[in-house]
N, C-alpha and C positions, 0 to 999 in steps of 0.2 A: 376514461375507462382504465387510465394507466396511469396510477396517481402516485406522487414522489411519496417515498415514508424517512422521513428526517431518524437519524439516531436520537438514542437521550442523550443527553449531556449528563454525560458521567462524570465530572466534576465535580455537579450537584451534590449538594450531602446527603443525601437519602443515598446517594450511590457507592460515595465515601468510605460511610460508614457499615457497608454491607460485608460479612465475611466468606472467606474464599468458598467454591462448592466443593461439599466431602465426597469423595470417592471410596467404592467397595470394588473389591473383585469379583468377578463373576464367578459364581462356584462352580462351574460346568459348562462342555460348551452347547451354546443356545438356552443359558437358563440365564436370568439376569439375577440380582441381590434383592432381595425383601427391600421394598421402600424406594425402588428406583425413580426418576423421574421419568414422567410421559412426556413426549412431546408433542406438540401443537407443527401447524405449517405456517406460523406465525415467527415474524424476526426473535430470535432467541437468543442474549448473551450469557455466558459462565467467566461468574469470576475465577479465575485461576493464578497465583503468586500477584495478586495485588491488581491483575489487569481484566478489562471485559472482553472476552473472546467471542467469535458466532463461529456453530462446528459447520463443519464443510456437510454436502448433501445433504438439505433440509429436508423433513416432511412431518408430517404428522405419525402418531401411534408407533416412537420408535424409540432410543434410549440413549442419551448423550455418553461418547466412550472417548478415553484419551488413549491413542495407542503407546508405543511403545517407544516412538519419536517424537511424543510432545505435542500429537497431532489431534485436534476435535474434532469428531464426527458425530451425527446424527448416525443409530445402524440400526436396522432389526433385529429382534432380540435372535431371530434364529440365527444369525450372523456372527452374532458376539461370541470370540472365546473364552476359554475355562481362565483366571484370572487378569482379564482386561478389566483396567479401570474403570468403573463405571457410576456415573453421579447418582445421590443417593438425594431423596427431599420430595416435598408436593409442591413447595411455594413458588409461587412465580412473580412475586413483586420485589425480589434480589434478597430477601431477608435470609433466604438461606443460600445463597450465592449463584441463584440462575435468575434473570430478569426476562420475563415476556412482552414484547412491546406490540400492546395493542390499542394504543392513544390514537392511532389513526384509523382505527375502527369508529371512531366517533365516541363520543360522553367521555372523554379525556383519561382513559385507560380506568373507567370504572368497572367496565365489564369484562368479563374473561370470555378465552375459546369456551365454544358451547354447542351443542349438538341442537334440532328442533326449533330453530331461529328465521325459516325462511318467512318469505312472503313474496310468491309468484301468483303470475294473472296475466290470461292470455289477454286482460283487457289493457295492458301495462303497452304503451308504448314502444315501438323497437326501432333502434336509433342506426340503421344502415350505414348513415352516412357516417358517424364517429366509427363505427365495426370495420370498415373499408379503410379508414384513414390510420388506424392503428394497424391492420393487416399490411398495406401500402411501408407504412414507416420501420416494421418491423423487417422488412423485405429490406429496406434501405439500410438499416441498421447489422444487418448481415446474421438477426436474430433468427433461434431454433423453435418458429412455430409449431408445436405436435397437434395432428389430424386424429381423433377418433371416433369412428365411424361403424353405425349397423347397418343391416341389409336394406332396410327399408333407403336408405339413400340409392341405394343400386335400383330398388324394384321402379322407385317413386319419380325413373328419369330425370333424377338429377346425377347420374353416373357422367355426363358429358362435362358439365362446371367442375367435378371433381379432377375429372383428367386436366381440364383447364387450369386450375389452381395450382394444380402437381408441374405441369409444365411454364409455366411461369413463374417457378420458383417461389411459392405463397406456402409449401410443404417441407417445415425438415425432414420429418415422420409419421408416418401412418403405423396405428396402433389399431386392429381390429380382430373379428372373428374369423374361423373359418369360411362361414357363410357368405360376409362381403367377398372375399375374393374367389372363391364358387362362382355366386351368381356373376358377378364382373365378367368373369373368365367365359362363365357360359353365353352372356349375352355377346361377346367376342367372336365367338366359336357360331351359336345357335343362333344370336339374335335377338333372343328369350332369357328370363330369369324366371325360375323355379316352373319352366313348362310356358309361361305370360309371354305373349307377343308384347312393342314398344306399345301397341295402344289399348292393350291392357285386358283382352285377351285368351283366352285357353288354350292352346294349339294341340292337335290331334296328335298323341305320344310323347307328348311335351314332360308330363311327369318326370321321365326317364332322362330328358337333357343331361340336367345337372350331374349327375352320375358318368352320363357318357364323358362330359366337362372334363371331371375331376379324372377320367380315365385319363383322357389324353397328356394330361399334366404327367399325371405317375408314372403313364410311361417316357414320356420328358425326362424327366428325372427331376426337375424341379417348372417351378414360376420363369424364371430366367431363362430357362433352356427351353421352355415353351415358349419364349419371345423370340430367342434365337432362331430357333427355327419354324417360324411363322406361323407355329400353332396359333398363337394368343397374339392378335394384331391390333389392337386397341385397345381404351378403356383405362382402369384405374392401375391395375396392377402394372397394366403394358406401359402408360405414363412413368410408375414408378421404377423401372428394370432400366428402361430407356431414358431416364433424366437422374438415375443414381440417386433415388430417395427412400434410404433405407424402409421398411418396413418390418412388424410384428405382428402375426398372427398367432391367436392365442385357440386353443381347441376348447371343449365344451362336451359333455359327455351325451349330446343328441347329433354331435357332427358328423356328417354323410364324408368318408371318404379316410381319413380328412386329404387334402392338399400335399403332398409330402413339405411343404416349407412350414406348417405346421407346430406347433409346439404343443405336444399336447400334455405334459406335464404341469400343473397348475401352479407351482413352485417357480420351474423354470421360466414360464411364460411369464411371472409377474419380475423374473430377474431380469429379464430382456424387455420388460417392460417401460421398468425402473430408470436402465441403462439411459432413457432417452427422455424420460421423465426430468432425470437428474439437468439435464440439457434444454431444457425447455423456457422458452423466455415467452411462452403466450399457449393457449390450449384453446383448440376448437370442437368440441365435443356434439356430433351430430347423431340422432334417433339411435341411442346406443343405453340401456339403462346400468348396465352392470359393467361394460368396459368405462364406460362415463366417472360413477362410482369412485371403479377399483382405478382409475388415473387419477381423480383425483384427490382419493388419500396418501398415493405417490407426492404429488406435487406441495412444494412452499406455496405459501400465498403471493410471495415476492421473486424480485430475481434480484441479483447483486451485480451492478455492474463493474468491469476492469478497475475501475477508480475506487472500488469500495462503496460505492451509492445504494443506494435502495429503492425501487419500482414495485410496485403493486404488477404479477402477474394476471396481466389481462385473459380472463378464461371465461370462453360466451357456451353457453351448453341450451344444446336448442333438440325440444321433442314437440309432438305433437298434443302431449298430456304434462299439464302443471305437476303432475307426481313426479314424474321425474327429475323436475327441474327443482324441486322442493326439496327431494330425496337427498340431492346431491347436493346442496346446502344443506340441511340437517344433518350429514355428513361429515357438516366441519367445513367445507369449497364455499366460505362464505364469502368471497369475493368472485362468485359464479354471477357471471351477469347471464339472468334466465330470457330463455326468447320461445316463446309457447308456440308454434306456428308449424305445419310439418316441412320434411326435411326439400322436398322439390320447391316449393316457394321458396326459401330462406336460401336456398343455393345459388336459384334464379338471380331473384333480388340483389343479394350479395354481391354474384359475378359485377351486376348491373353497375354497381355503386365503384367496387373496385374499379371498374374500368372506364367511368367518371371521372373517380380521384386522380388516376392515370393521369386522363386528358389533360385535367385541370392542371396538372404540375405541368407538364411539357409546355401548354399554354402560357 
């Protein structure tokens, strides 16, 4: 699931012989130059004074800029200022000075990033035991797995695995909605999410919980100072305040409350999104279609280790419907390993295997 991707050998004379990439200034700031290049979440080098470069924070659909120190970045155009350097060209096989290396895509760098490529099936086999052992090693490796997560985890009683994961250190960050940390919070407080008792349920004035939830928070003043002071005593959020594992809630313009920790700016939330994106050495993307998505057109396909090495970003994204899991590969997250299954089984399971691998090491 975590497969080594070798550099080219730029040596080679196809590489040689390629000339440096032209740069424009940006006419304005957040406007990039006519003809700039796109980028992919795919390993990316720029020639630049004779050598191959890769720009820092990778992702897709953003625009390669050299600042003002000599430094390459991948940035969003609304990011970019009024005359920053910025690469100009479409090609990606080095002829105009940016090489895309996607030889380890398979068929030996014949095909290019491409949208509309999946092929998901819940009748597809799902490989637990490899999922757990890269979870496991990632944990050993001191790697930034990111959690993203929709309600349906919370409703579906796989809220307790998640807290488990959060406190065993299997979490750098949780990226989610409003909603998950709502209901979490409510089923803390209530017992209930969205008014549902645990065994699934209607409760008499239950409707109303979630509200009263979100009251208690606000007058908290936050998530944290609801753990503090015993409001919120359990569960996923309470895992993450009490084990120090950041979190990003992103608002939605049907959100009840919202939360005051909250971001309800769709800008902001995707820059605080980003922030942990950028840090991310593996993604676990649970019954989420649009936070799943918008993570990962954030995210490289790869990660770069201390030594300069290259790994295929392990990213498992798991719903209960192949759309989604299709979605997000047609997206471009073509090294999404899809798991069709809903989100309480898969968490279930998962724990299961994790704590397997466990044994098996100490063993």
């Amino acid at each position: 699931m975590s497969t080594s991707i070798p550099h080219p050998d730029f040596a080679a004379e196809q590489f040689t012989r390629c000339p440096d990439a032209r740069f424009e200034p940006a006419p304005a700031d957040g406007v990039l130059p006519e003809g700039f290049f796109t980028t992919t979440n795919l390993p990316t080098y720029v020639r630049i004074d004779g050598a191959w470069r890769m720009p820092r924070e990778p992702r897709m659909d953003g625009a390669l800029v050299l600042d003002a120190q000599g430094e390459l970045w991948i940035r969003e155009g609304r990011r970019v200022k009024a005359g920053e350097r910025v690469v100009v060209g479409h090609a990606e096989d080095g002829s105009e000075g940016v090489y895309v290396n996607m030889a380890y895509l398979g068929g030996g760098g014949e095909g290019e990033f491409k949208f509309m490529t999946s092929e998901v099936s819940r009748e597809k086999p799902i490989d637990y035991a490899q999922m757990a052992r890269v979870l496991v090693e990632e944990r050993e490796r001191g790697g930034y797995p990111i959690w993203v997560t929709g309600p349906a985890l919370v409703h579906s009683r796989a809220r307790a695995d998640m807290t488990w994961f959060i406190a065993n250190g299997f979490v750098g960050a949780l990226l989610a909605g409003n909603a998950v940390a709502v209901h979490d919070i409510e089923a803390s407080i209530f017992g209930t999410t969205l008014g549902m008792s645990g065994t699934g349920e209607a409760t008499s004035g239950g409707h109303g919980l979630h509200m009263r939830a979100i009251n208690k928070v606000r007058a908290a003043g936050s998530i944290a100072k609801a753990v503090e002071a015993g409001v919120i005593t359990n569960g996923i959020m309470h895992a993450c305040v009490v084990h120090k594992v950041p979190f990003v809630l992103t608002g939605s313009i049907r959100d009840d409350g919202p939360l005051p920790d909250v971001v309800t700016d769709n800008v902001g939330g995707q820059d605080a999104m980003r922030q942990h994106a950028k840090k991310a050495t593996m993604a676990v993307l649970v019954a989420t279609a649009l936070h799943a998505i918008a993570t990962g057109n954030m995210l490289p396909a790869f990660v770069t280790e201390k030594d300069g090495s290259l790994r295929e970003l392990a990213t498992i994204c798991v719903d209960s419907s192949e759309f989604v899991v299709s979605k997000l590969k047609d997206r471009g997250t073509h090294q999404a390993f899809g798991v069709v299954t809903n989100a309480q089984d898969f968490m279930h399971i998962l724990r299961l295997y994790v704590e397997r691998e466990l044994s098996a090491r100490k063993a």
